[in-house]
PATIPA-946769 format. One record per residue (C-alpha): residue number from 1; residue in one letter; chain; y, x, z. Coordinates in nm, 3 decimals, padded with zeros to 5 digits. Example, Ala and Ser with C-alpha at 12.3 -4.5 7.8 and 13.67 -1.06 7.14 Angstrom:
2
+-----+------+-----+---------+---------+---------+
: seq : type : mol :      yy :      xx :      zz :
+-----+------+-----+---------+---------+---------+
:   1 :    a :   A : -00.450 :  01.230 :  00.780 :
:   2 :    s :   A : -00.106 :  01.367 :  00.714 :
+-----+------+-----+---------+---------+---------+
REM end
This chain:
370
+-----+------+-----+---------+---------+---------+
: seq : type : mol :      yy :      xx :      zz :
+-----+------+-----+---------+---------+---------+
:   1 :    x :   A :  11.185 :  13.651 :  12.790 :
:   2 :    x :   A :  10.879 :  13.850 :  12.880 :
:   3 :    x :   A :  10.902 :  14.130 :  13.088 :
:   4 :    x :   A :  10.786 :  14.521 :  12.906 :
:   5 :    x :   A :  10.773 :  14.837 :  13.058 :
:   6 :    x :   A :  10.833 :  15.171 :  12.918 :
:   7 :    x :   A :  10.669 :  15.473 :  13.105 :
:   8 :    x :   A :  10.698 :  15.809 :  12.973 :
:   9 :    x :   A :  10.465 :  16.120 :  13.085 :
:  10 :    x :   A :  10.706 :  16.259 :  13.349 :
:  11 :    x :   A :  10.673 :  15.927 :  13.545 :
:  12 :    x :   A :  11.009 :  15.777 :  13.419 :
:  13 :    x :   A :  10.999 :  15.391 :  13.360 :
:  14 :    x :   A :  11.231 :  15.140 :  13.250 :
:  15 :    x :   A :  11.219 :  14.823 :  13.215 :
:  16 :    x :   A :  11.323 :  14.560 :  13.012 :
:  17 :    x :   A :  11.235 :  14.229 :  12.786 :
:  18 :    x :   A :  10.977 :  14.218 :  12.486 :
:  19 :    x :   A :  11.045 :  14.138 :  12.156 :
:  20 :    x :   A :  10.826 :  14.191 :  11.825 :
:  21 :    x :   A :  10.502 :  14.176 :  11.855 :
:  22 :    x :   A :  10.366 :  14.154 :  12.222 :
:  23 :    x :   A :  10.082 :  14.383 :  12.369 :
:  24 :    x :   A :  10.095 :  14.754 :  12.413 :
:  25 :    x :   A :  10.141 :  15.069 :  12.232 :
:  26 :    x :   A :  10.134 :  15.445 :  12.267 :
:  27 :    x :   A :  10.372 :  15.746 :  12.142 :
:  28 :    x :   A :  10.612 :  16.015 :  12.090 :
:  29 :    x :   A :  10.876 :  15.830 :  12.258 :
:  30 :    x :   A :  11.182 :  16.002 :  11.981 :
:  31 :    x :   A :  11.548 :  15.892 :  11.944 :
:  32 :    x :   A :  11.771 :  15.835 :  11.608 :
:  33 :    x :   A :  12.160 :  15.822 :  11.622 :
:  34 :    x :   A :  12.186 :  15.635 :  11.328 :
:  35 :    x :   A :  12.375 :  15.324 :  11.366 :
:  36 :    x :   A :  12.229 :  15.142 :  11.088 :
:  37 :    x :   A :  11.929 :  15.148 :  10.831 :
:  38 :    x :   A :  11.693 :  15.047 :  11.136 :
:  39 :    x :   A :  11.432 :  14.869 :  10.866 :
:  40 :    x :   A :  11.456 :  15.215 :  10.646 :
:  41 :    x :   A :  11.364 :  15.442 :  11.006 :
:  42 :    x :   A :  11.087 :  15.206 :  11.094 :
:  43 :    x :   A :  10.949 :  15.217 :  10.764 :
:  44 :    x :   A :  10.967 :  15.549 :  10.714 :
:  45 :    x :   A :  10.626 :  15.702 :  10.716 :
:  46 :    x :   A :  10.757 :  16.013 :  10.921 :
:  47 :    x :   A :  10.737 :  15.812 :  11.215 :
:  48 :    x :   A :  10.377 :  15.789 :  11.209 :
:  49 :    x :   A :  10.279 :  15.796 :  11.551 :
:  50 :    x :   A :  10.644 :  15.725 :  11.746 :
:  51 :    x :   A :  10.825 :  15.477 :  11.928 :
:  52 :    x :   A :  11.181 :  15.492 :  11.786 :
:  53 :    x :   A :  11.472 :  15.461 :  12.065 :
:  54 :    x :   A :  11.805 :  15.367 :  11.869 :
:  55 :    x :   A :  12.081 :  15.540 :  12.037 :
:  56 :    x :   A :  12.314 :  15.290 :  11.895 :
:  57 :    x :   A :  12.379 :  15.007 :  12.133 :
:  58 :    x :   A :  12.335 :  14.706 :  11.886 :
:  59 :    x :   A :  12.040 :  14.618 :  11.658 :
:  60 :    x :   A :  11.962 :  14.321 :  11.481 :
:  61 :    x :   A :  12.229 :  14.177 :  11.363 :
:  62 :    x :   A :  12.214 :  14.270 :  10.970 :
:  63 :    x :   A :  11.790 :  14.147 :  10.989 :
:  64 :    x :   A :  11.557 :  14.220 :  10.747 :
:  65 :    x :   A :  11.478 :  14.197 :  10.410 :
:  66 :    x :   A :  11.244 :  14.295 :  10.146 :
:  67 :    x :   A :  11.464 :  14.534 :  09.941 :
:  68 :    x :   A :  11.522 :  14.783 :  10.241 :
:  69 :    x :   A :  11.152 :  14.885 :  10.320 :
:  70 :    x :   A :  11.052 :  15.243 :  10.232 :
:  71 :    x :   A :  10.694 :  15.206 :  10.234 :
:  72 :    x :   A :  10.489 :  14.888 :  10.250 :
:  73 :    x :   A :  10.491 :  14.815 :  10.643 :
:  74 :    x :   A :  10.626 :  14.992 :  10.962 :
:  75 :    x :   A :  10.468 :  15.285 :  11.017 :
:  76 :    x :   A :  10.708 :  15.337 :  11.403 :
:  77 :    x :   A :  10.415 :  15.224 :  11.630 :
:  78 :    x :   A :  10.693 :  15.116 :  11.870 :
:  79 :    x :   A :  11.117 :  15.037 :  11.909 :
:  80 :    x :   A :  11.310 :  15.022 :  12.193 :
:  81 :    x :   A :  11.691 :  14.929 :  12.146 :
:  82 :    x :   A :  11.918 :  14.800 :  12.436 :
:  83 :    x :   A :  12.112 :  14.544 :  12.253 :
:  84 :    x :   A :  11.891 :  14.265 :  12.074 :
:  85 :    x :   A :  12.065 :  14.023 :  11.805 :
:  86 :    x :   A :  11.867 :  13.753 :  11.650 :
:  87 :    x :   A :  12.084 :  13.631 :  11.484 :
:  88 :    x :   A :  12.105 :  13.784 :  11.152 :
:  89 :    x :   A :  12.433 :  13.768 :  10.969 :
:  90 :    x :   A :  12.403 :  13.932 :  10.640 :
:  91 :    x :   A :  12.323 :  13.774 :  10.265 :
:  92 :    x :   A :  12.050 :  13.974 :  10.194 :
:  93 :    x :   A :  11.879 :  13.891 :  10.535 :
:  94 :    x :   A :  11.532 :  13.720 :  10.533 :
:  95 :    x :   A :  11.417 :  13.680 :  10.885 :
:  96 :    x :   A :  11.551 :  13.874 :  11.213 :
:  97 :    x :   A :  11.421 :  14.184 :  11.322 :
:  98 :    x :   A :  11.247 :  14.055 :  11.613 :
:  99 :    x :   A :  11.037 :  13.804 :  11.380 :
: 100 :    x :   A :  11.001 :  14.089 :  11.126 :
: 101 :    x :   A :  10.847 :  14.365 :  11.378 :
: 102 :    x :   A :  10.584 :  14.073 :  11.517 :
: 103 :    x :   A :  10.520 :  13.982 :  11.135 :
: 104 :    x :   A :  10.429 :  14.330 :  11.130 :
: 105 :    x :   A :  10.272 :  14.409 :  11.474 :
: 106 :    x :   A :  10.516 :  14.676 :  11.639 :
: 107 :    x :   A :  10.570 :  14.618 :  11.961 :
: 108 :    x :   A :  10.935 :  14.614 :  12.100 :
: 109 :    x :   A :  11.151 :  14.667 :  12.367 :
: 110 :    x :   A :  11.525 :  14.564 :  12.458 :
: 111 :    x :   A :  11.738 :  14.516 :  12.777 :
: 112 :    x :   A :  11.737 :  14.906 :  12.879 :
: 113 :    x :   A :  12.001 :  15.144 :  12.931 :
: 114 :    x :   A :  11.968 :  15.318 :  12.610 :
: 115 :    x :   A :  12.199 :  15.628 :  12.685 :
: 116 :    x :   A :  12.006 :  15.681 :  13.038 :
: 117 :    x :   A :  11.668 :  15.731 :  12.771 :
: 118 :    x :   A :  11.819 :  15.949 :  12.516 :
: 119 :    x :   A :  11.980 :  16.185 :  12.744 :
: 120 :    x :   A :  11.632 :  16.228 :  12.978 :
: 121 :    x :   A :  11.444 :  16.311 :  12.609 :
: 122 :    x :   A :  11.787 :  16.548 :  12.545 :
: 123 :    x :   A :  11.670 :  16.762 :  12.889 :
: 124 :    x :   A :  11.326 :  16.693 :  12.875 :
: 125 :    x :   A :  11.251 :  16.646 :  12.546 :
: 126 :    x :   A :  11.045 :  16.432 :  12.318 :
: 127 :    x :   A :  10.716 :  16.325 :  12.521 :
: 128 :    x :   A :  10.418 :  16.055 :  12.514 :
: 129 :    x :   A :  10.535 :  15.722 :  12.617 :
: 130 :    x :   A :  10.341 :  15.363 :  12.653 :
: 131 :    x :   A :  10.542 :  15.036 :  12.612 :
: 132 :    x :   A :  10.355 :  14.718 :  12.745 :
: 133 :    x :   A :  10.426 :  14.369 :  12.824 :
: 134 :    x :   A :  10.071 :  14.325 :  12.922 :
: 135 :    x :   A :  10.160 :  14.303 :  13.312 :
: 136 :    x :   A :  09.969 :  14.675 :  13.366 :
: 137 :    x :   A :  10.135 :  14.838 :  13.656 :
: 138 :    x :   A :  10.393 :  15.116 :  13.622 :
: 139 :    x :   A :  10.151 :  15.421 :  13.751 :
: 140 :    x :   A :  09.879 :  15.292 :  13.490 :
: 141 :    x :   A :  10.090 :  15.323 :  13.229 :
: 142 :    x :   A :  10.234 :  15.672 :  13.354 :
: 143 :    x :   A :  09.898 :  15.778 :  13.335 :
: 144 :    x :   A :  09.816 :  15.658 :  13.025 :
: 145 :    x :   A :  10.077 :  15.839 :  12.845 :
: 146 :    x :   A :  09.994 :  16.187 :  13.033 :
: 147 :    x :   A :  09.646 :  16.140 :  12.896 :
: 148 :    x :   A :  09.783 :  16.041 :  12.500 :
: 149 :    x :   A :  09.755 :  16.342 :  12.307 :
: 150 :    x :   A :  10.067 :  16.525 :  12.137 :
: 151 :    x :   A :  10.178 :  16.532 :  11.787 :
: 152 :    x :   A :  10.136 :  16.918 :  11.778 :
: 153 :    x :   A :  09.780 :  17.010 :  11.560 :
: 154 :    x :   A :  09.736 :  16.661 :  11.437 :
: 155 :    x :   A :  09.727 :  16.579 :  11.067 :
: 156 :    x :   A :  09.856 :  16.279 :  11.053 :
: 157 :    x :   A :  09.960 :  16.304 :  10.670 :
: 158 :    x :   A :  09.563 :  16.270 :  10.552 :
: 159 :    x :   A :  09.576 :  15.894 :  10.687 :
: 160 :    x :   A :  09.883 :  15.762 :  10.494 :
: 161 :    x :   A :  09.876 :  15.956 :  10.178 :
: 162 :    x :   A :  09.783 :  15.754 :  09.908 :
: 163 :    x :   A :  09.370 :  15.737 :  09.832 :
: 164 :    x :   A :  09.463 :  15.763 :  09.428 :
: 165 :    x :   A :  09.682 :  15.887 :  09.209 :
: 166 :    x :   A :  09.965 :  15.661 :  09.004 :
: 167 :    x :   A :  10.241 :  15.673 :  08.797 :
: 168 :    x :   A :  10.599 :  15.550 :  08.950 :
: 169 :    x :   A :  10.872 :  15.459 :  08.711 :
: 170 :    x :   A :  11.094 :  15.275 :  08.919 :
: 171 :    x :   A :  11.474 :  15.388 :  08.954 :
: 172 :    x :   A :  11.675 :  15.289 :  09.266 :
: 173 :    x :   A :  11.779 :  14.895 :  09.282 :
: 174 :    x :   A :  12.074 :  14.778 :  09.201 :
: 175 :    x :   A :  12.189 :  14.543 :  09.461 :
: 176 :    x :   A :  12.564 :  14.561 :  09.310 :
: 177 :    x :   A :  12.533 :  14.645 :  08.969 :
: 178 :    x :   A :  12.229 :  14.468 :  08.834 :
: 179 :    x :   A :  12.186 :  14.510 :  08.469 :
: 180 :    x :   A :  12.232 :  14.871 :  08.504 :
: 181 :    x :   A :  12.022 :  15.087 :  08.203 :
: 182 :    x :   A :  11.739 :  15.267 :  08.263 :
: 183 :    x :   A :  11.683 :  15.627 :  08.306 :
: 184 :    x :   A :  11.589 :  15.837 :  07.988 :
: 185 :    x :   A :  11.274 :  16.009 :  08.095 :
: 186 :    x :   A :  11.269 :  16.352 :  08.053 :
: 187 :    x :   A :  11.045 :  16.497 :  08.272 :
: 188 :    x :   A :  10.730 :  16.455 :  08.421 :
: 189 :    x :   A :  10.715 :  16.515 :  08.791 :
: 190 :    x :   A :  10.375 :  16.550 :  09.021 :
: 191 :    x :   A :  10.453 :  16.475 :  09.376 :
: 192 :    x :   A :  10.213 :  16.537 :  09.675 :
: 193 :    x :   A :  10.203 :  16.240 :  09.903 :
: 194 :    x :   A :  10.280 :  16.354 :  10.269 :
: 195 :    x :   A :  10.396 :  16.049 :  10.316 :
: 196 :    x :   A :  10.689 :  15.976 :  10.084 :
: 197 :    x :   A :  10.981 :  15.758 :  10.121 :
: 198 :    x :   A :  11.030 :  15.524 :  09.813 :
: 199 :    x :   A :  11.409 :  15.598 :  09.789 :
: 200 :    x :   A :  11.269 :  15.971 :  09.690 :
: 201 :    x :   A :  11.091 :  15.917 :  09.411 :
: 202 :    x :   A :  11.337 :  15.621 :  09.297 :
: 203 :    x :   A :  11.600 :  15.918 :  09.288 :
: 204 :    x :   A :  11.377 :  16.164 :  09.085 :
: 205 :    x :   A :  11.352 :  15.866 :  08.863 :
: 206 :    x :   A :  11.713 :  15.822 :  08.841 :
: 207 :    x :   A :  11.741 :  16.184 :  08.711 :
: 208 :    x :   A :  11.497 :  16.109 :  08.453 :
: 209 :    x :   A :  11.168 :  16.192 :  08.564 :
: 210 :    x :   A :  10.843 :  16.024 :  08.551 :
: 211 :    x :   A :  10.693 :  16.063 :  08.846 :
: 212 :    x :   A :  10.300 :  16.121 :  08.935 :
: 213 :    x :   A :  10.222 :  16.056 :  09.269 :
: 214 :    x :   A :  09.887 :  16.212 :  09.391 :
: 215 :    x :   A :  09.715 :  16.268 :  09.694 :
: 216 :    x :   A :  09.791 :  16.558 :  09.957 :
: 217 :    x :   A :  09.479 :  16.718 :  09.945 :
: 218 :    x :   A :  09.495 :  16.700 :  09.554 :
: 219 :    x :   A :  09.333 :  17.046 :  09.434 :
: 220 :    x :   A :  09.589 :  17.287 :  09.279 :
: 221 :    x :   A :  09.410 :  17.255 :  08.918 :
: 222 :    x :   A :  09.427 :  16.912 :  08.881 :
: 223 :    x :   A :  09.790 :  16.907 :  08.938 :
: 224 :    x :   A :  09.849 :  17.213 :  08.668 :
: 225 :    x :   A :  09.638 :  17.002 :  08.433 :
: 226 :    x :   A :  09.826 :  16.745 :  08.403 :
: 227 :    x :   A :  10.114 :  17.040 :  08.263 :
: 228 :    x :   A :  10.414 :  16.869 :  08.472 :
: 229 :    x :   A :  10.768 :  16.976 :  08.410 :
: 230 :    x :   A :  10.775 :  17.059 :  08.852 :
: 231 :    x :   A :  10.606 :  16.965 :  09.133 :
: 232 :    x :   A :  10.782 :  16.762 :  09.427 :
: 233 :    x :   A :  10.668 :  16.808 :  09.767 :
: 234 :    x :   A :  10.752 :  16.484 :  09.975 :
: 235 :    x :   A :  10.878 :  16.437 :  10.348 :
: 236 :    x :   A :  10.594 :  16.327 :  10.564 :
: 237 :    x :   A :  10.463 :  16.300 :  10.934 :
: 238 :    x :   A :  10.400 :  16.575 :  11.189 :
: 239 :    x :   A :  10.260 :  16.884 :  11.229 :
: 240 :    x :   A :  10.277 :  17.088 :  10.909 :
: 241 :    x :   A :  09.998 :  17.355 :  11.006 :
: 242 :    x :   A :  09.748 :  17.058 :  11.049 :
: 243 :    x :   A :  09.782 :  16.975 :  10.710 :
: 244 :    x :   A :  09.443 :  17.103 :  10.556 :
: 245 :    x :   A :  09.447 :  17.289 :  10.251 :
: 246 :    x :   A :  09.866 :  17.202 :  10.174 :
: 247 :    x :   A :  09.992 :  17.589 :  10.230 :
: 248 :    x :   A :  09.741 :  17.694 :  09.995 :
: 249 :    x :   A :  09.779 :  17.444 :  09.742 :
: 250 :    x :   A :  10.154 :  17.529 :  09.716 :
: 251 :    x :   A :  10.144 :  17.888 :  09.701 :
: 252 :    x :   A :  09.890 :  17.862 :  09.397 :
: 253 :    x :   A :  10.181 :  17.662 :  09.273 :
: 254 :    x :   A :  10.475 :  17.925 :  09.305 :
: 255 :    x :   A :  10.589 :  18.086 :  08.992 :
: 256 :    x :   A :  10.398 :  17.823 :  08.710 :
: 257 :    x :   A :  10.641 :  17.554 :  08.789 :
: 258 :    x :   A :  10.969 :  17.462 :  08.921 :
: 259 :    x :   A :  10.904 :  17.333 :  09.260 :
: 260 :    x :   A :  11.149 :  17.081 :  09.530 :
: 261 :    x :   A :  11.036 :  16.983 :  09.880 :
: 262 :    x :   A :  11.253 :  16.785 :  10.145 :
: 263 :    x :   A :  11.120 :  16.770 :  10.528 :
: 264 :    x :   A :  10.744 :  16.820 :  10.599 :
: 265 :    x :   A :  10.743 :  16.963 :  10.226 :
: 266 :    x :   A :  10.988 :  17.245 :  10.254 :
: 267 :    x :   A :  10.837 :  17.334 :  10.609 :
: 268 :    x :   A :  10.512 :  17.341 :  10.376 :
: 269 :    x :   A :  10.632 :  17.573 :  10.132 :
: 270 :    x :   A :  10.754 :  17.795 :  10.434 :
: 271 :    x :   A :  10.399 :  17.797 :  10.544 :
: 272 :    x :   A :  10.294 :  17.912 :  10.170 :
: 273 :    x :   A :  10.510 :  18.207 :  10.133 :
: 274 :    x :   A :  10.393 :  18.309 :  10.515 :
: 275 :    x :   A :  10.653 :  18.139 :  10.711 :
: 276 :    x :   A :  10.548 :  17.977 :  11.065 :
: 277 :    x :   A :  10.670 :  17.670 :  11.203 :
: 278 :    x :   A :  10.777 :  17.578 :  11.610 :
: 279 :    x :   A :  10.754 :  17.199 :  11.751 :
: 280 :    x :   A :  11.168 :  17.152 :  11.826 :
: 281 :    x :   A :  11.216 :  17.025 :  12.163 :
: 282 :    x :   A :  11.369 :  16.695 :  12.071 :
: 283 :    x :   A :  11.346 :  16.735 :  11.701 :
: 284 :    x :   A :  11.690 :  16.582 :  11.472 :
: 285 :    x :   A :  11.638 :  16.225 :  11.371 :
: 286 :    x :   A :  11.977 :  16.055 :  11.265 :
: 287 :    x :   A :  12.224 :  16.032 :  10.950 :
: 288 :    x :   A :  12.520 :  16.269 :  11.139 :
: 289 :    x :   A :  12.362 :  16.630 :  11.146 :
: 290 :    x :   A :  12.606 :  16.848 :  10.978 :
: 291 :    x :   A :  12.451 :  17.129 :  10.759 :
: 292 :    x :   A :  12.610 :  17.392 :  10.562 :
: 293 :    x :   A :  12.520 :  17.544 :  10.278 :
: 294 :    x :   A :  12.542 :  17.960 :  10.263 :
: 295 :    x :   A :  12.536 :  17.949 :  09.879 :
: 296 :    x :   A :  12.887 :  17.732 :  09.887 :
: 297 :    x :   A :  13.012 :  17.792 :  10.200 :
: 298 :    x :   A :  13.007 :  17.383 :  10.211 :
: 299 :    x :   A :  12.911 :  17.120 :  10.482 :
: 300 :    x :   A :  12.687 :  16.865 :  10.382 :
: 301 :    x :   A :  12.653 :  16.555 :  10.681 :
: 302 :    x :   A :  12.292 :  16.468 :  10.637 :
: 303 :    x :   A :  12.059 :  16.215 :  10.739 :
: 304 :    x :   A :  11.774 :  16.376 :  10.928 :
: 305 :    x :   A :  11.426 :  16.273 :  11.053 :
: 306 :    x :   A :  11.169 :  16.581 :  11.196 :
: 307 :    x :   A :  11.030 :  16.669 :  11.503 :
: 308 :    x :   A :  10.929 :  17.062 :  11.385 :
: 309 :    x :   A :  11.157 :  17.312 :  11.221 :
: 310 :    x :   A :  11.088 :  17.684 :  11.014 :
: 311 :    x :   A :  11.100 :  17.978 :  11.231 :
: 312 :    x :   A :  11.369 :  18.155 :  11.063 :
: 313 :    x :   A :  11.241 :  18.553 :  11.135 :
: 314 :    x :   A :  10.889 :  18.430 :  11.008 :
: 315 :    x :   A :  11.014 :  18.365 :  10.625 :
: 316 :    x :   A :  11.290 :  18.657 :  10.657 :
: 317 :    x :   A :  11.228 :  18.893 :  10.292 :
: 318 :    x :   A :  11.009 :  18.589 :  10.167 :
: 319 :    x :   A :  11.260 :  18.357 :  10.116 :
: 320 :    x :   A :  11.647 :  18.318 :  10.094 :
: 321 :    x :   A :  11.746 :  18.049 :  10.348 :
: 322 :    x :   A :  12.034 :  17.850 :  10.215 :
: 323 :    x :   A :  12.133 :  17.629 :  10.471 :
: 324 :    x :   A :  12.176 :  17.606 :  10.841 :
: 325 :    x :   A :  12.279 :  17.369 :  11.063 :
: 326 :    x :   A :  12.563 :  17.362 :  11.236 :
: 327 :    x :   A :  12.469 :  17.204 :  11.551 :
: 328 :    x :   A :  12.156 :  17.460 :  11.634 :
: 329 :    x :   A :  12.160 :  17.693 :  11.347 :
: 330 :    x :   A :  11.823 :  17.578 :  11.266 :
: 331 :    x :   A :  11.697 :  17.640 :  10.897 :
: 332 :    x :   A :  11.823 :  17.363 :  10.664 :
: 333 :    x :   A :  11.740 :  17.490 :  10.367 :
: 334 :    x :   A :  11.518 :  17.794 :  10.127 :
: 335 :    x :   A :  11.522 :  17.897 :  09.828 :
: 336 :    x :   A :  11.285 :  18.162 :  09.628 :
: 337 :    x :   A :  11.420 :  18.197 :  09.286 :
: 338 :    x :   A :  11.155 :  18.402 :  09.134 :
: 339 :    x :   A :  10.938 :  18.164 :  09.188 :
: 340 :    x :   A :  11.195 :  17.868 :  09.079 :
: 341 :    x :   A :  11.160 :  17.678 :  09.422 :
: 342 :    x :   A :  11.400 :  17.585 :  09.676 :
: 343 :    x :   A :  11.352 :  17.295 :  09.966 :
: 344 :    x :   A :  11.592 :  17.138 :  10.218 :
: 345 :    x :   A :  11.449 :  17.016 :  10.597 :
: 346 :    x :   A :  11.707 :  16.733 :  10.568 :
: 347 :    x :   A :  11.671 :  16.386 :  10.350 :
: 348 :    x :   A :  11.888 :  16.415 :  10.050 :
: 349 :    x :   A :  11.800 :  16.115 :  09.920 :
: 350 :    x :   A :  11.919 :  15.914 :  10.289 :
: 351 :    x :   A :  11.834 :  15.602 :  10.323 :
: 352 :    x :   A :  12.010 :  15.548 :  10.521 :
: 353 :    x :   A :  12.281 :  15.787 :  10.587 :
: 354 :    x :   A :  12.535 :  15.970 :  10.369 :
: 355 :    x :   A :  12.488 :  16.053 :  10.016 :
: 356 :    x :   A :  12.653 :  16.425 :  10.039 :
: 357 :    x :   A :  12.328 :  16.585 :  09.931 :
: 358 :    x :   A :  12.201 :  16.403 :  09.641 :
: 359 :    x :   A :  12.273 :  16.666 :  09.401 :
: 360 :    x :   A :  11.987 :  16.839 :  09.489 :
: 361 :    x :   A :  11.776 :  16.608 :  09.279 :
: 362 :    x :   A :  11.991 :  16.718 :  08.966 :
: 363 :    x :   A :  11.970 :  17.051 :  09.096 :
: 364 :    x :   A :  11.541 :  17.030 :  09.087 :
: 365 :    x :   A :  11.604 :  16.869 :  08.680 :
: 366 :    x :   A :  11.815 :  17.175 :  08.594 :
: 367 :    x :   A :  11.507 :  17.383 :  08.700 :
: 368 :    x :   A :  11.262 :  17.237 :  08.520 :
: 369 :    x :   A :  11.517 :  17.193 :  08.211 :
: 370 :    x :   A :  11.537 :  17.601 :  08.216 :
+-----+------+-----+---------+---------+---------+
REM end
């Protein structure tokens, strides 16, 4: 085992054993509650950027495998978790998780108290962090995190979004039902890349769209040229007022088409109606955060993954918000129905988490069906 250190901004450290890929790395040291669905969180391109503490005492022991990635690679630049099994006991595995984050180049750590870490980021909150198994003292490393800059004002959406448009007609697997038919297309949906999950667009599928991914600075009239049915506005990394131009866009968007965001995309269409957005201390990243919709009077448990939230005041006579949640009473959810839009801040389409909120995509058809 070779020794790692992780050293946060305050001056905390902890230390532990390597695993992954060996060498150092530098972020927003975050933390999910989610006790599985650790390849969908580390592939997930929302944590651009972060080193992902589970809270959950055991990883591992499902592995990896090929079927459970959301985008192409990792896009956590770090993971710390305080239980490591490398032994992977589950049919679909294809290599452990240690093997599959140094296939991959994230550097890990393991052998720390866990809880100790995600209650100091509960009451101090989400900071800069460095893990290293590169023999670097402690107070270097201290010191390089206080010197790493913050997530707030940095796009980070521009470098994952994808460089061209294409045309995604994929529906969701079918791991236990193979032979299933396939959707009846019967819309045509342009999405903005912010940096999209595939079990999104495989859902929009599922409801019968095709779907047209393009990139996020796409101009307004190229996306109205191609006359879609509605216009999906995808999850996505960061900041959402250092995404250039995406505020605009959207708001020359409002009242042509139908229009659905989830995450960085409904704090985006906040933005475009006037809205303002606040960095959240510790942000909600996990598949327990109970929501509740205004509309029904229900409670949704959602999975959750965001670091900034919509200032509710600052969209107050813009927009009706629809949801809440029920931990904070932050804003879950908006809707502006003259303009045929509505968004949610959590991830309907989980992966992973529960699957209370996938309605929503049905709900976005029934728009563009009017």
């Amino acid at each position: 085992m070779k020794r790692a250190i992780l050293a946060l901004a305050d001056g905390t450290t902890f230390e532990g054993q390597a695993f992954g890929a060996h060498g150092e790395t530098v972020g927003e040291v975050v933390f999910n509650t989610s006790m599985s669905g650790y390849q969908e969180i580390l592939t997930d391109p929302s944590y651009v950027g972060q080193i992902v503490t589970m809270a959950a005492p055991e990883m591992g022991n499902v592995g990896a495998n090929p079927t459970d990635d959301e985008s192409a690679r990792p896009h956590a630049v770090g993971m710390v978790v305080r239980s490591l099994s490398e032994d992977a006991s589950n049919w679909r595995a294809a290599e452990s998780l240690g093997a599959y984050l140094k296939r991959h180049g994230v550097v890990g750590l393991h052998g720390i108290d866990t809880r100790k870490l995600v209650r100091h980021i509960r009451t101090r909150g989400a900071q800069m962090g460095v893990i290293s198994s590169e023999g670097h003292s402690a107070a270097a490393l201290v010191e390089r995190a206080r010197r790493a800059p913050g997530m707030e004002g940095q796009d980070l959406v521009t470098g994952i979004s994808t460089r061209k448009p294409y045309v995604f007609t994929e529906p969701s697997p079918s791991v236990f039902s193979p032979g299933r038919p396939a959707p009846q297309m019967r819309f045509d949906v342009v999405a903005y890349d912010y940096g999209l999950k595939k079990a999104m667009i495989q859902l929009l599928v599922d409801a019968g769209c095709r779907v047209t991914v393009v990139p996020a600075a796409t101009p307004v009239e190229e996306v109205l040229a191609k006359r879609p049915s509605g216009v999906f506005l995808t999850n996505g990394p960061g900041d959402p007022a250092a995404v250039k131009d995406a505020d605009r866009a959207v708001a020359a968007l409002l009242g042509k088409v139908p229009v659905f965001g989830i995450c960085l995309g409904h704090q985006i269409l906040a933005r475009a109606i006037g809205g303002s957005t606040y960095k959240m201390k510790f942000g909600h990243r996990g598949a327990n955060q109970p929501v509740k919709d205004l509309l029904t009077g229900k409670v949704e448990i959602t999975a959750q993954n965001h670091g900034f939230a919509v200032d509710e005041a600052s969209v107050r006579g813009k927009a009706n918000v629809t949801h809440l949640n029920l931990n904070d009473h932050t804003v879950e959810g908006l809707e502006i129905p003259d303009a045929r839009a509505f968004s949610v801040q959590y991830h309907p389409e989980s992966s992973p988490g529960p699957h209370d909120a996938r309605h929503l995509f049905a709900r976005f058809t029934q728009a563009m069906a009017r």
